[in-house]
C-alpha positions in Angstrom: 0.0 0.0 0.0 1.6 3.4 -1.1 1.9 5.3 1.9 -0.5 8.6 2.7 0.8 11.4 3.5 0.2 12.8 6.7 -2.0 16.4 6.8 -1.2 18.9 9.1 -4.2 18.6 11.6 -6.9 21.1 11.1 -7.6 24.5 13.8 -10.0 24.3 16.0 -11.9 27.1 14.7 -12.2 25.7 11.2 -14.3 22.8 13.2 -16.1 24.5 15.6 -18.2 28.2 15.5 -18.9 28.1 12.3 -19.6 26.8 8.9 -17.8 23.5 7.3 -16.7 24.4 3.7 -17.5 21.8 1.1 -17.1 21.2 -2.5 -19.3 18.5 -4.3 -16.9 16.5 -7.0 -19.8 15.4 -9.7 -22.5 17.1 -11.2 -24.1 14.0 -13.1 -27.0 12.0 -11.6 -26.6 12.6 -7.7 -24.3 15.3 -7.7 -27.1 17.5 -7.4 -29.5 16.4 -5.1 -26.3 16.3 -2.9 -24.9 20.1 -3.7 -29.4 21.3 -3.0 -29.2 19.9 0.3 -25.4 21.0 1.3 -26.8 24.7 0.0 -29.6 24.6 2.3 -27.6 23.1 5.3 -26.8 25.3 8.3 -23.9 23.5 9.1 -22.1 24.0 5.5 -21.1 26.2 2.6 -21.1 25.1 -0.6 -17.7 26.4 -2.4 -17.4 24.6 -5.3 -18.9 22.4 -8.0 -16.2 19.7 -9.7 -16.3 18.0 -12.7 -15.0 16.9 -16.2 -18.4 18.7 -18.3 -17.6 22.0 -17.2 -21.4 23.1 -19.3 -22.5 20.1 -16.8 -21.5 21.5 -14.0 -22.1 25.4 -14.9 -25.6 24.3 -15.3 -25.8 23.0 -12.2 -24.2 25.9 -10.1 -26.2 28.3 -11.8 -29.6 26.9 -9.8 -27.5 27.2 -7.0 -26.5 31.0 -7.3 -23.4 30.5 -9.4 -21.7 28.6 -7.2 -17.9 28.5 -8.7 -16.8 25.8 -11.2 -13.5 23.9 -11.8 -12.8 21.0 -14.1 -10.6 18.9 -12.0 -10.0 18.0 -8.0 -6.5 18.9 -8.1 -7.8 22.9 -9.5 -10.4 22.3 -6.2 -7.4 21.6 -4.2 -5.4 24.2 -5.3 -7.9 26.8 -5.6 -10.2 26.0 -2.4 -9.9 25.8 1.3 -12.3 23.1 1.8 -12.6 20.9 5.3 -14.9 18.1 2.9 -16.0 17.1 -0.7 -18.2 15.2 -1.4 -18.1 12.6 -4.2 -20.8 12.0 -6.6 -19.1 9.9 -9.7 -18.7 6.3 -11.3 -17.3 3.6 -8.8 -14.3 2.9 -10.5 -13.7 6.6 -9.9 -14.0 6.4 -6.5 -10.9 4.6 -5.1 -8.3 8.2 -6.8 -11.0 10.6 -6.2 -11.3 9.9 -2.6 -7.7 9.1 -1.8 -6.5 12.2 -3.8 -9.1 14.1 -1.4 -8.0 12.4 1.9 -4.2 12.6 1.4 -5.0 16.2 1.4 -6.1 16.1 4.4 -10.0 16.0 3.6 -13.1 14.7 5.2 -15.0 12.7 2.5 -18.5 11.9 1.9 -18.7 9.4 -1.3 -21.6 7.7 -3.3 -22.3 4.2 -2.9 -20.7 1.7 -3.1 -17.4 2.8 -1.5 -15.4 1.8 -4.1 -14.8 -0.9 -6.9 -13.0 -3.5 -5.4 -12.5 -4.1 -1.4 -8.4 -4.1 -1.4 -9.1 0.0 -2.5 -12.0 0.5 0.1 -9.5 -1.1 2.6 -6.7 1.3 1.9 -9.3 4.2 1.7 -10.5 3.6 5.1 -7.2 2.7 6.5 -5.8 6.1 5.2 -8.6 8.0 6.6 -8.2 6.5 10.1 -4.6 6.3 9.9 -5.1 10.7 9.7 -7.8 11.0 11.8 -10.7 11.8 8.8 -13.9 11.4 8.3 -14.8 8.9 5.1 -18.4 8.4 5.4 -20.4 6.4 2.7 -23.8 8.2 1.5 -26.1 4.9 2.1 -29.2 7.5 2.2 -32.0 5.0 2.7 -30.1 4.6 6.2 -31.0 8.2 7.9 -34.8 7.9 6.2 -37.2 7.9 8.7 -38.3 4.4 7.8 -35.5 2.8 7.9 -34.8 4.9 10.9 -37.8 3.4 12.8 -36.8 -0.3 11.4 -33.7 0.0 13.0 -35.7 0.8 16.4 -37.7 -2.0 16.1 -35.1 -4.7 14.7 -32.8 -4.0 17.8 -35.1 -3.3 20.4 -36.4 -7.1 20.0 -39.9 -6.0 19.2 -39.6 -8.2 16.6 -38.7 -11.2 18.3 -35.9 -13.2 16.5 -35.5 -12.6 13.0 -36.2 -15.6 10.6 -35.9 -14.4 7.5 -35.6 -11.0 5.2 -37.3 -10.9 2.0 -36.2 -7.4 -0.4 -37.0 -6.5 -3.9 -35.5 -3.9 -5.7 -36.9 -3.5 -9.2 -37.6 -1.0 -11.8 -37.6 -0.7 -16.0 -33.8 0.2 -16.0 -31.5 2.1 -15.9 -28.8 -0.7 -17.4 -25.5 0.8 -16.4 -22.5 0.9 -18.9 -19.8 -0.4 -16.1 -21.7 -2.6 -13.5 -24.1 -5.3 -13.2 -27.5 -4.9 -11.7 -26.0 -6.4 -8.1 -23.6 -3.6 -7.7 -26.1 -1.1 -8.8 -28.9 -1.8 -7.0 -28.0 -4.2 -4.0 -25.7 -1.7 -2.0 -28.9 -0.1 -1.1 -30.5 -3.3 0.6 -27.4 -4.6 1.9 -26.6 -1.6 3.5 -29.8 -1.4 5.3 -29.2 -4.8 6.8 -25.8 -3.2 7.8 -27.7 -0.6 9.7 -30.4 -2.4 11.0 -29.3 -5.9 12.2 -27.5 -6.1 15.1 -24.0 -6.6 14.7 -24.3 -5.3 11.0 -23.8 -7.1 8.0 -21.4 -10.2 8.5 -22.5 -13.1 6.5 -19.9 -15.9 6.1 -20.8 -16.8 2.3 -23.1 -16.3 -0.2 -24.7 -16.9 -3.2 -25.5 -14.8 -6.6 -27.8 -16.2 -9.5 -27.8 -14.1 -12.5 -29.3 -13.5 -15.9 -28.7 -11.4 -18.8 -31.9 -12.3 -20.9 -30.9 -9.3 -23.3 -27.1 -9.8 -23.9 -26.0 -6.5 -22.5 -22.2 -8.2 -21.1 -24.2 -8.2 -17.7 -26.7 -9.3 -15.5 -29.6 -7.4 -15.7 -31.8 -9.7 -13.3 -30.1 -11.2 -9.7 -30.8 -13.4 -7.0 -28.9 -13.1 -4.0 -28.7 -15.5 -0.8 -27.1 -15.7 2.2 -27.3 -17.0 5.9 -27.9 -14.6 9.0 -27.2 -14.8 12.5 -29.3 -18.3 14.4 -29.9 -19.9 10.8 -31.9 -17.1 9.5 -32.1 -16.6 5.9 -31.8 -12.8 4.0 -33.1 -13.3 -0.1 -32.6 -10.1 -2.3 -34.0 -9.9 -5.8 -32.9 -7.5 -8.2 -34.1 -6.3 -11.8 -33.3 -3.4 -14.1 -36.3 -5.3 -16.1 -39.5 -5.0 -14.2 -42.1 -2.9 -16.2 -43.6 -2.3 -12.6 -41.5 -0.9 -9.8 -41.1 -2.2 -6.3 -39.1 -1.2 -3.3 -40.2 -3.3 -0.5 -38.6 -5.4 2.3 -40.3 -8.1 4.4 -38.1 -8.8 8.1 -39.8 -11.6 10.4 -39.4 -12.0 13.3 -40.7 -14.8 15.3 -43.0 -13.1 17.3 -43.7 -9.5 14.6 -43.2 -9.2 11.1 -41.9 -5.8 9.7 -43.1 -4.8 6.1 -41.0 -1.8 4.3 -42.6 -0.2 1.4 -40.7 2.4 0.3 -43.4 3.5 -3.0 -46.7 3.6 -0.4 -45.4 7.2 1.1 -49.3 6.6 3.4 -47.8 3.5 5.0 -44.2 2.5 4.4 -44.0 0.7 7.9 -46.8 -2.3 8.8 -46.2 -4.3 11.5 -48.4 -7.7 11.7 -48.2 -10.0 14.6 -49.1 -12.4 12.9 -47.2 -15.7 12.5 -46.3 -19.1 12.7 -45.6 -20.4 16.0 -44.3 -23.9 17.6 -46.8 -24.9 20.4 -43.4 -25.6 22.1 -39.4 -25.6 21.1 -38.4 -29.0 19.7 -35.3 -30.9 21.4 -33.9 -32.2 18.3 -34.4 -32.1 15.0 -36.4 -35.7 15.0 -39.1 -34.0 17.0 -39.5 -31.1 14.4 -41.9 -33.3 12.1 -44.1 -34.2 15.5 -44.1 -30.5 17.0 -47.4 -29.0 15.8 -47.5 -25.7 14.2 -50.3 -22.9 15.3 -50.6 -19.7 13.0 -51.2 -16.3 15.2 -53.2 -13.9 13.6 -53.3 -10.6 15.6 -53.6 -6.9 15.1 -51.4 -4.7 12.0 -50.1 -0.8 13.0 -48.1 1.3 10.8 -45.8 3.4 12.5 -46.3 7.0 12.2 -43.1 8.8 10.4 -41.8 12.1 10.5 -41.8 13.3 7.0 -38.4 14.9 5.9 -35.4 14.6 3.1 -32.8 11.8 4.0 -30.0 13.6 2.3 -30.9 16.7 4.8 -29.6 14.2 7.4 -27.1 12.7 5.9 -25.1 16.3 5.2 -25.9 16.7 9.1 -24.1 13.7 9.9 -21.0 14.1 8.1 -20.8 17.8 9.8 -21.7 15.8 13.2 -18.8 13.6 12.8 -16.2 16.4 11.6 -16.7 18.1 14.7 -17.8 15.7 17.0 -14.9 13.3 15.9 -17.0 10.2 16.0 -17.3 8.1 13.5 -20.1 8.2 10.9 -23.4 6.0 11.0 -22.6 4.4 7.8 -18.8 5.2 8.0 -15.7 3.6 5.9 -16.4 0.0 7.7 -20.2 -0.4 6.7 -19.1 0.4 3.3 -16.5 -1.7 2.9 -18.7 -4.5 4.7 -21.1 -3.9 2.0 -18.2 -3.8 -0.5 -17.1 -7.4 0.8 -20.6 -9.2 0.0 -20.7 -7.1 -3.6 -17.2 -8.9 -4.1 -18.6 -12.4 -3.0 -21.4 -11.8 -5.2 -19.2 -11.5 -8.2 -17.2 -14.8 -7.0 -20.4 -16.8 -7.2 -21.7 -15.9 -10.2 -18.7 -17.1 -11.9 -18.7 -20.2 -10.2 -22.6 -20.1 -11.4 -24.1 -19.5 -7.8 -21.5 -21.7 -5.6 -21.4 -20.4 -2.2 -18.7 -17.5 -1.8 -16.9 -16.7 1.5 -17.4 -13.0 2.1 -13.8 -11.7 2.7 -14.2 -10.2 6.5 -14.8 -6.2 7.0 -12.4 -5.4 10.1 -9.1 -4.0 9.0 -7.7 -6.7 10.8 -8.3 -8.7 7.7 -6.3 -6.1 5.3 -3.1 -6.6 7.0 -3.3 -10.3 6.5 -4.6 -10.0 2.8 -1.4 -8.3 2.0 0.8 -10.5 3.9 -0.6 -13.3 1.9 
């Protein structure tokens, strides 16, 4: 690993008592809903929009209140005293974006997934914590309120044990010219499971069924399995093909189940306790077939939810963290533990769906990757 140079820390008064300074690298698809909600934050100012269309970006500052434009991060560098950027590009950007950003001493805030391949999200979040930065990944379903209140309920126990998750993720396109449908659309799911489930996302294998029915060079429908903690089972089906759109996650628990449905903005939480119970817990797996099975059928509530913009709170949290120095919600390590089942994903569906170990998330793991 080249080694990162080490930034002269920052004064206190450029953290505290007043106003981060940011610059948004990207002006493409996200870039913008990013550089709105940094312009209406209290906690920043917006300095500077990056990026390669410079009729792109002018465009975009312009609705902004002509917000300055450069055409490259090292101009940004030079030009601009920033504390952050934040990253809105193509993943196999991401890796010399961010690392050009942090070896210059930089907080970063970057666009799922974290990078293209887990040896650079490694090294990105080892060279962040190595110089005491901020590298926080942008999984924005995480700070909605939904997935908020799922998290609440997930580790509170009101669900009971959980015994399976069921997500879908599909829509009519958009097929992407430099990833498959898993890494496009599967770092928002697994990422929620990252936030939600206790412990976070740690499966020890998985495996990845994909088709390419339209011969685009890559899967453009996925099927994604995987164990969780006490033999539960988490299924995630993905689809840039679907002529209808669905965002929805099933979580039961053994004595609740949780329904997430992101498109029904009247009632994106349901809870049912309802069920299957055992009339009692078998001793072995002989007296499974002779335990008798009752089905509970109670009452459904839908919890109600603040309504508000999750990239509001996301730009909160980065400025949080900066001052604060504590790490982010959905910091370097929940990326790169969502960056380690996208990897296993890939494994498997070259093996045609054989089970993949996921490659472990703690930086522990990097030093013995590289010693291998």
């Amino acid at each position: 690993m080249t080694a990162a140079a080490t930034p002269s820390p920052a004064p206190a008064h450029r953290q505290q008592g007043r106003k981060l300074r940011i610059a948004v690298v990207g002006a493409g698809y996200w870039g913008p809903n990013l550089a709105r909600n940094l312009q209406a934050s209290p906690d920043w100012d917006l300095v500077a929009i990056c990026d390669l269309d410079l009729a792109r970006a002018r465009k975009l500052a312009a609705s902004l209140g002509e917000i300055p434009v450069v055409e490259s991060l090292d101009e940004l560098l030079d030009t601009f005293d920033v504390d952050a950027v934040a990253i809105a590009t193509p993943a196999r950007t991401h890796y010399g974006t961010v690392m050009t950003a942090l070896r210059a001493g930089k907080h970063v805030l970057v666009e799922k997934p974290l990078a293209d391949s887990r040896a650079h999200g490694v090294e990105m979040v080892e060279t962040a914590e190595a110089n005491g930065l901020v590298l926080m990944a942008d999984h924005t379903y995480c700070y909605t309120p939904a997935v908020l209140k799922m998290q609440e309920l997930v580790q509170s126990g009101s669900l009971g044990d959980i015994l399976y998750v069921d997500s879908t993720r599909i829509n009519l396109g958009l097929v992407q010219p430099d990833v498959d449908v898993f890494w496009d659309l599967a770092p928002h799911d697994l990422s929620i499971l990252d936030f939600i489930l206790p412990g976070g996302l740690n499966p020890s294998e998985v495996s990845a069924f994909g088709a390419d029915p339209l011969g685009t060079g890559r899967d453009c429908v996925g099927h994604l399995n995987f164990r969780l903690a006490n033999d539960a089972t988490a299924h995630v089906h993905v689809n840039w093909l679907s002529p209808t759109k669905i965002r929805q996650m099933v979580i039961g628990g053994s004595q609740r189940t949780l329904v997430w449905d992101d498109l029904n903005p009247q009632q994106r939480l349901s809870v049912y306790d309802r069920g299957v119970s055992l009339d009692r817990q078998p001793q072995s797996i002989g007296e499974k077939t002779s335990t008798a099975v009752s089905y509970r059928l109670g009452d459904t509530w839908s919890p109600a939810l603040p309504e508000r913009e999750a990239l509001s709170q996301v730009v909160e949290e980065l400025a949080t963290c900066i001052r604060s120095g504590r790490p982010a919600r959905t910091g370097g390590a929940s990326g790169l533990r969502v960056l380690s089942v996208l990897e296993a994903v890939t494994r498997s569906l070259s093996r045609s769906g054989q089970a993949s170990q996921v490659e472990g998330s703690g930086l522990a793991d990097a030093g013995a990757e590289r010693a291998r």
